[in-house]
C-alpha angles and dihedrals in degrees: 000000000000095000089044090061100034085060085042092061093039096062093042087057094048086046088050091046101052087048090051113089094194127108106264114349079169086080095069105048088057089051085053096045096041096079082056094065093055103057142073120334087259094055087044092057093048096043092051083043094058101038079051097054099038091056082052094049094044094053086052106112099223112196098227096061122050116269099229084049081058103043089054097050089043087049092045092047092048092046086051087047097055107040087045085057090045095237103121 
């Protein structure tokens, strides 16, 4: 149920994103999942399950959006993940 719900956020997110005409809505979301990260093991966990499957989401070609429009926003999110997580 939690994975359901997690991919359910996460397209929700990539549909939001491509409808925001401001400059990286991406920069919220990671603000939002952060604390997350530095909480118990359990919110780890779901903080790290839900950065994982919206970078998923986000690299999904979806038919009705251009596929060069998706593979920015996809670039721009992974590069805010990792340098939020301090990997790049």
């Amino acid at each position: 149920m939690r994975t359901a719900l997690v991919i359910c956020f996460c397209r929700l997110q990539k549909i939001c994103w491509f409808d925001d005409t401001s400059e990286g809505p991406e920069e919220a979301i990671i603000a939002e999942i952060m604390p997350f990260l530095q909480q118990s093991m359990a919110h780890s966990v779901l903080g790290l399950e839900i950065l994982s499957k919206l970078v998923n989401e986000m690299s999904a070609i979806t038919a009705e959006l251009s596929a060069a429009k998706q593979r920015k926003i996809a670039v721009r999110l992974f590069s805010v993940v990792m340098k939020r997580l301090r990997i790049d």
